[in-house]
N, C-alpha and C positions, 0 to 999 in steps of 0.2 A: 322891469318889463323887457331891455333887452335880452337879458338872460332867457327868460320865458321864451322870447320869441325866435334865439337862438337856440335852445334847445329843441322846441317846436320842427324850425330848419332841419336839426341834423337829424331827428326820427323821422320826417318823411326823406329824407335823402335816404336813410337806410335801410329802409320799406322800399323805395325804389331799387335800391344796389342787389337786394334781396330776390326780389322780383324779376331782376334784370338777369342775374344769374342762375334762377330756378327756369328760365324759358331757354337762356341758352346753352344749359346743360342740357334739357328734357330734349330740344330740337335738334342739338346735334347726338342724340341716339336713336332719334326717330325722324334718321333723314329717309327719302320714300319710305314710307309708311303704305302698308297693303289699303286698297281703299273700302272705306266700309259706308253704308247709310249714315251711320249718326254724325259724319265727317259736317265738316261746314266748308264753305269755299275756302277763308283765309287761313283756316286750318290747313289746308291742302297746300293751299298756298304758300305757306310759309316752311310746310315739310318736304314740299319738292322744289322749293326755290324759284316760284315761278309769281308772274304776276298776276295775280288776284284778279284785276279786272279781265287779263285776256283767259284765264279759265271762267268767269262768268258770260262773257261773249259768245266763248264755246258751246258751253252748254244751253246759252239763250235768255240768259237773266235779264232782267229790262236794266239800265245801269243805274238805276234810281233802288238797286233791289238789295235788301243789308245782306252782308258776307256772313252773316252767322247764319245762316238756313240750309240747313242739311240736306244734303243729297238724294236723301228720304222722301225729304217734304219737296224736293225741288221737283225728283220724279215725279209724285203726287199731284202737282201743280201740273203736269206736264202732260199727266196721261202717258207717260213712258214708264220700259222699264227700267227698274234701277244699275241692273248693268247696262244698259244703252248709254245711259249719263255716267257711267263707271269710264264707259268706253272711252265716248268724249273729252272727260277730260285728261284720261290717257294720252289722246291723240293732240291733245292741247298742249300738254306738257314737252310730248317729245318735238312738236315742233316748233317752241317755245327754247327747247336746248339745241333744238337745232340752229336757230338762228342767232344763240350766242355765239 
């Protein structure tokens, strides 16, 4: 049984270590990233290094609202267009790095 449950341990550690390094290779090649609709917030967020919740603030997300809902579906929601919320969170971003 230890065996088992030691071997158990080190394939999920390794599916983690796997995982850990397939995001931060992909992320640091696609640091800003052009913005497109099918984006999602934490998506955005994690390619321009910025915090997730103040680019939902930006664009008006209620904070109760999941980070995986695209920009697409967000305008949609919004009755805007989609470069307005493009805009937005452009202007979230820069002043987001301005105040590091």
């Amino acid at each position: 049984m230890l065996l088992i449950g030691f071997l158990l341990a080190a394939v999920i550690t390794f599916f983690l270590l796997i995982r850990l390094t397939v995001q931060v290779v992909y992320f640091s090649q696609n640091r800003d990233a052009a913005l497109a609709g099918w984006m999602p917030v934490g998506y955005i967020s994690h390619s321009y290094d910025v915090d997730a919740d103040a680019l939902a603030e930006a664009i008006g997300l209620p904070p109760d609202a999941p980070m995986h809902t695209s920009l697409a579906k967000i305008a949609e929601m919004q009755g805007r267009p989609l470069e307005a919320v493009e805009q937005d969170i452009l202007e979230a971003v820069q002043a987001a790095r301005a105040a590091q």
